[in-house]
N, C-alpha and C positions, 0 to 999 in steps of 0.2 A: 565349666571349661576354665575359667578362671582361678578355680581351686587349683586344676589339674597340672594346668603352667603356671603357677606359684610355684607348687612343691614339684616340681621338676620330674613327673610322673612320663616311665618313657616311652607309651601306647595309652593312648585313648582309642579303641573301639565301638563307629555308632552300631549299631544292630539295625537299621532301618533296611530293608531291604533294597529299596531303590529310593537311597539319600538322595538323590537329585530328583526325584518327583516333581517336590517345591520348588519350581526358579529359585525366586527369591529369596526362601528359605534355604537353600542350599546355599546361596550366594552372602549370604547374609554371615552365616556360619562360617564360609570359607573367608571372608573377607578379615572378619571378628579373628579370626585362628594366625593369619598373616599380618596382622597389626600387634598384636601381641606373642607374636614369636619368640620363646623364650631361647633358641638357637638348640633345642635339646629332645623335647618331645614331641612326635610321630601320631598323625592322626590319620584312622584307617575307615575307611566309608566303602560301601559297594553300592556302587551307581549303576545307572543303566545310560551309556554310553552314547548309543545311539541318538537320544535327545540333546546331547551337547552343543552347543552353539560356537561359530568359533570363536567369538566375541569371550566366552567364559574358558576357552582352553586357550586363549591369550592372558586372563585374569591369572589363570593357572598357571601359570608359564612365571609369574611375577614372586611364586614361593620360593623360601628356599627347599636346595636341593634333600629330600629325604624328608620334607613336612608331611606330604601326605603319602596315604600309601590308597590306589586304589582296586578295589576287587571288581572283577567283570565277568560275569554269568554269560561262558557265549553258551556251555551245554552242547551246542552241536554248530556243524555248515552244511547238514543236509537240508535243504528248504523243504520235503518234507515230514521231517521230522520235527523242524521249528514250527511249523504249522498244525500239526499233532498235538503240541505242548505250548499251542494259542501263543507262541513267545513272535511280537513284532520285525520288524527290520530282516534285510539282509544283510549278509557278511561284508559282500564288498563296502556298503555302508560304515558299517562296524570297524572294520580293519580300516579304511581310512582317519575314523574318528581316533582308534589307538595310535596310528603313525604320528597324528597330530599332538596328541598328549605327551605320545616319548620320543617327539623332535628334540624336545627340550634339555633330555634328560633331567628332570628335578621330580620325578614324579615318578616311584616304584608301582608298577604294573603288577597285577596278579589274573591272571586268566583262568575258565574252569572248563572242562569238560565231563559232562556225565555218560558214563555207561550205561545201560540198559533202558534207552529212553524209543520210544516207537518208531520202527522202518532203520533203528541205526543196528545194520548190522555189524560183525568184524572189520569187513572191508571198507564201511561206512564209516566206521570210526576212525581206522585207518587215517583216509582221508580229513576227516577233521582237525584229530591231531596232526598232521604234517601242516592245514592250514594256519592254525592257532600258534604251531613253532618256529612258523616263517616271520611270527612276529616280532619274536624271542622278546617275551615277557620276563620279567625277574625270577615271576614264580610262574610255571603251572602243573595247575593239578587236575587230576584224575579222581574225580568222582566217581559214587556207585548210587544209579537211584533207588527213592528209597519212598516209599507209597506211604506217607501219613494219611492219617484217619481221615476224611472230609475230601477229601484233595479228588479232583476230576480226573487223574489216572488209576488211581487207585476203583475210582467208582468204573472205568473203562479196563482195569485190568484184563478181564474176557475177551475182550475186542483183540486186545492185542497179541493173547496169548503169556499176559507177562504172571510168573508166578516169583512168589517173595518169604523171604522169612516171616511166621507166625509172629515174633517178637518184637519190640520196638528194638534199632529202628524203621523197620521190617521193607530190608535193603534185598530190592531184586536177585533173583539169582537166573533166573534165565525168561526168553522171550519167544516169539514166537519167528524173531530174527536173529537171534545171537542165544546161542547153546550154554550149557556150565561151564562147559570146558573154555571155552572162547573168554567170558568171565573171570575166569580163574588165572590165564593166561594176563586179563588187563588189568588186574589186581598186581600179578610179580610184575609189569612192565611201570607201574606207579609206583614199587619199591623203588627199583631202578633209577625214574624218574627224579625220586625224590636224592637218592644217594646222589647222582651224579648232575643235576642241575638244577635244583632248585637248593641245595645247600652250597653254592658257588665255591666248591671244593676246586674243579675243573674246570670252570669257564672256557678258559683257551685253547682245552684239550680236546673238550667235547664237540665243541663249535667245529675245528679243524674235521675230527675223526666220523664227523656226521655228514660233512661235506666226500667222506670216501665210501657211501653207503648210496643204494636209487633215492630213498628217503632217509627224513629222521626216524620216521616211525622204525622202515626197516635195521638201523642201526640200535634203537631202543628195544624191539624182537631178539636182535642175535646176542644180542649182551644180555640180553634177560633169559636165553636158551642158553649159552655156556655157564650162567651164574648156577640156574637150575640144575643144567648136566652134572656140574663138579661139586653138590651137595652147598656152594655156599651160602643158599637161604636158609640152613638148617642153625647157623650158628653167626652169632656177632662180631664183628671186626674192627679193628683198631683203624684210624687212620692211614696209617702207612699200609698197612695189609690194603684195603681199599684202594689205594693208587698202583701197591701192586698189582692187585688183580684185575685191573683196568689196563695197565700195561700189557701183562699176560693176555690178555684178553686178544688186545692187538698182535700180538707173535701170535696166538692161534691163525686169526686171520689172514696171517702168511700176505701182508704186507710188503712192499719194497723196504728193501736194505736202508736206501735211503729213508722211506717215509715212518719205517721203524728210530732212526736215528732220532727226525723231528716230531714225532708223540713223545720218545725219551723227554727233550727238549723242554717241549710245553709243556709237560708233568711237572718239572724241577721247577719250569718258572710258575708255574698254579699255585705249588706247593708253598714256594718263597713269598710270593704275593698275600697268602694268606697266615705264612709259620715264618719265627727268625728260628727254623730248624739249625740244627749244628750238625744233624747226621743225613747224608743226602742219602737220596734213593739208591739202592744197586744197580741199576738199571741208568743212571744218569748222576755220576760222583762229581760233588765240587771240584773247584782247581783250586790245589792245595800244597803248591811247590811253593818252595820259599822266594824266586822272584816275584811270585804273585801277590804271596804276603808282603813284601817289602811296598809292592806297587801302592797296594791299600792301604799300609801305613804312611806310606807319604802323602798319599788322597786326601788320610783323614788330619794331615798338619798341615795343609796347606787353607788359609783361614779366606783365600777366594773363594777355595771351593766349598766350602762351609757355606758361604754368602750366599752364592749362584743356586746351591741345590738344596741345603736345606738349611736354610736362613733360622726357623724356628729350634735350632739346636744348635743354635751358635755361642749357647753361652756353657755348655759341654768340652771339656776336654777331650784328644782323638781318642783315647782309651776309651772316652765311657761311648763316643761315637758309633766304634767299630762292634761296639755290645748291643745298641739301640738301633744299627744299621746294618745292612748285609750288602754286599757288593759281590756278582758273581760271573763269572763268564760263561757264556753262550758262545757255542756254535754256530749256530744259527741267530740271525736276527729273529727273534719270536715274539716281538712286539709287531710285526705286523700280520695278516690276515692268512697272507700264504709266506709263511716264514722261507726266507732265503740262506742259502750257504755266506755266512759272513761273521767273521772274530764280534761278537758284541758283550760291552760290557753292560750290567743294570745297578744301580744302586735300589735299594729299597728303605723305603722310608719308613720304621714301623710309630712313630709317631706321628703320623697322617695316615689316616684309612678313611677309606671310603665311607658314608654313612647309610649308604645302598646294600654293598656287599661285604663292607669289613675289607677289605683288601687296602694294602700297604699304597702309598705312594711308590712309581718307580719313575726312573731318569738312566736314559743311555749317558755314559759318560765315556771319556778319555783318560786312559791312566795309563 
């Protein structure tokens, strides 16, 4: 470990399955990893949760933000399907232990669930997933089980009806609760997944537009149903097509006039948070009149406002400011949760990003 934060290597990954096993052991390593913080490299462990103490997710709580990253195997919330696959603890257990961990926020979450696991059907899963997303992990992913050799499902495969690929890594295809087709269906809904929340392309957009669905799951279905409809799993897309088609997505859904306005909104500000794009979306255009521009040139010469909002680019001229910074106007306040009709402006910082999600620094400002 010592080698690894000398040379400023930027993932260390343990392989242990359940890194916290060892109290001490565990603690010992975490301890050792936050004394020697080189401010740069990420260590990723997947623990089993459940045995947490709060005593150690207070220890936790004393890193900095984006040292560890941890992985968490919940697999399923049907109690018995956990009991099927001998795995301990309940949920509500569980999901108390995660709230605790990312009170904090310094600690990227990664949650799992698997498909084809026993008694979890479609609807079963359903549920799971809506449980697991209420948590809203950094990451989560969408597994497919997968019966190695020795392994006590595999020897119970019959029981349950579960048939698998001949091959390594001879990954279930259907059960004696959940068909191919239903499989195939949670396969494109983990594309999905992965395009639109776990690469925090959308954060702000997705968050909102899943709250206009019964669940998440169901909004993660109809978007994985229009994506399919209009051939676009067949072919790869840019960036910006991608936030198109998420927009589009939403006019399909024959949304209000308004609530169409504020997805526009959240797009442009997801987009800016993550790109010092120069060409805005068609669907939600920069303000680009020349009082706007005078406004932002005067922004970036006034050497208060340099101080007050980004200090660490103070020793910049406003020319090279307005290149390393963006400043945009909003409609809507979209900094908060349920964005409101109100003139807001944002700066964005692209020399401060998050070490979580890459995302810019921003500050509502006055110009």
């Amino acid at each position: 470990m010592y080698f690894f934060i000398k040379n400023n290597v930027k993932q260390v990954k343990f392989v242990d399955r359940s890194f916290n096993c060892n109290k001490k052991h565990a603690h010992d390593i975490w301890q050792y990893i936050i004394e020697n913080d080189n401010g740069f490299t990420n260590f990723h462990m997947e623990i089993e949760a459940h045995t947490l103490e709060d005593s150690e997710i207070e220890f936790l709580n004393t890193a900095r933000k984006g040292l560890f990253q941890f992985e968490i195997g919940v697999q399923s919330t049907n109690p018995k399907t956990l009991s099927a696959v001998k795995r301990n603890g309940d949920f509500e257990t569980l999901k108390d232990k995660i709230k605790k961990i990312k009170s904090n926020g310094n600690i990227h979450i990664h949650l799992d669930l698997i498909a084809g696991l026993p008694y979890e059907d479609y609807k079963s899963f359903k549920n799971s997933f809506n449980d697991v997303y209420s948590l809203r992990p950094e990451q989560l992913q969408l597994g497919f089980l997968k019966l190695l050799k020795g392994s006590g499902l595999r020897e119970d495969a019959d029981k349950y009806g579960i048939v698998y690929k001949n091959n390594a890594p001879y990954e279930v295809l259907y059960t004696n609760d959940i068909d191919f087709e239903h499989m195939l269906k949670i396969k494109g809904i983990e594309e999905i997944v992965e395009l639109y929340y776990n690469s925090f392309k959308i954060p702000n957009t997705e968050k909102y537009v899943c709250s206009l669905f019964k669940t998440p799951f169901d909004f993660y279905e109809q978007l994985y149903n229009y994506w399919y409809k209009n051939g676009m799993h067949k072919i790869n897309h840019s960036r910006q097509e991608i936030y198109n088609i998420f927009y589009e997505f939403c006019v399909y859904c024959n949304f209000s006039y308004e609530t169409k306005l504020i997805i526009a909104e959240l797009i442009k500000f997801d987009i800016l948070l993550l790109d010092n794009i120069k060409t805005a979306p068609y669907f939600a255009p920069f303000k680009t009149d020349d009082e706007y521009k005078h406004k932002k040139r005067t922004f970036f010469n006034n050497l208060e406002n340099v101080k007050e909002y980004i200090p660490n680019l103070s020793g910049y001229t406003p020319s090279q400011l307005s290149r390393m910074c963006h400043i945009e106007h909003f409609n809507y306040d979209v900094t908060l949760d349920k964005p409101k009709l109100k003139n807001t402006d944002i700066l964005f910082n692209y020399s401060n990003r998050s070490i979580i999600t890459n995302h810019a620094q921003y500050f509502k400002i006055n110009i």
